[in-house]
C-alpha positions in Angstrom: -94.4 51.4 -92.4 -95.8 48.2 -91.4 -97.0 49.5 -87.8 -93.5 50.2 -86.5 -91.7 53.2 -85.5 -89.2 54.7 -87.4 -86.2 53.5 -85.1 -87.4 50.2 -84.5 -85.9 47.1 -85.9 -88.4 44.6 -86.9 -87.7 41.3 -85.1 -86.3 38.0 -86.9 -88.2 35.2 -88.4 -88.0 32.4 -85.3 -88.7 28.9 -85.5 -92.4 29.5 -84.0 -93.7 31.2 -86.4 -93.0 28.2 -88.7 -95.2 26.3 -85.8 -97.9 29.0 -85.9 -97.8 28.4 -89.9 -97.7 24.5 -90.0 -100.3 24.2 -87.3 -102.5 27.2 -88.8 -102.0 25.4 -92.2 -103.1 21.7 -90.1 -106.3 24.1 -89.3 -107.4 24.4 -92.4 -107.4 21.3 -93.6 -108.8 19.3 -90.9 -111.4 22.4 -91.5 -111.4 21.2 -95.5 -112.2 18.0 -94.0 -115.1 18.7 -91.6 -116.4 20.7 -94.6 -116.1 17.4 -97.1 -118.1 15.1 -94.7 -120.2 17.0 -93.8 -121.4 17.6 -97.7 -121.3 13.6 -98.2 -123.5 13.1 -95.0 -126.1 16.1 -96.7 -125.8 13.7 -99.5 -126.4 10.3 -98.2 -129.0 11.5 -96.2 -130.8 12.9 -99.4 -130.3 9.9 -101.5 -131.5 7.4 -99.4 -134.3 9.9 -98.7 -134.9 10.4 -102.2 -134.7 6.2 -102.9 -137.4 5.8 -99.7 -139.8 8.1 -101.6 -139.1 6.5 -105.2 -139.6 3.1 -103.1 -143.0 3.9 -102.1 -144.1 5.4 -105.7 -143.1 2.8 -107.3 -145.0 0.6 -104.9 -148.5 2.5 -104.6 -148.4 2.3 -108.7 -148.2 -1.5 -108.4 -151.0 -1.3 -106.1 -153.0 0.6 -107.9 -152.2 -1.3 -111.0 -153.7 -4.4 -109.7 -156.5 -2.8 -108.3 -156.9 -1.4 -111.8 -157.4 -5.2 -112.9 -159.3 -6.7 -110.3 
């Protein structure tokens, strides 16, 4: 049961495991974190991307718009 023999007595719960648990725990969300911004930064860099391209639609149509009334 549990990888132990029958006459073995499992050992107690010490105080490092706690500090495996809390920094395994710390881990994951600095992980969560990392994760997060990097998302944002996909999504900056696609909006102002996005806004560049819009930018210059917006001004070839004035161009051609006055070239349409010359």
């Amino acid at each position: 049961m549990y990888g132990y023999q029958e006459n073995e007595v499992p050992r107690s719960v010490s105080p490092a495991d706690f500090g495996v648990a809390f920094a395994s725990f710390l881990h994951n969300i600095a992980s969560s974190l990392h994760s997060l911004t990097e998302d944002v930064l996909e999504i900056a860099l696609y909006h102002a991307s996005r806004t560049s391209k819009v930018s210059q639609v917006w001004k070839d149509f004035a161009q051609d718009l006055e070239k349409m009334e010359d």
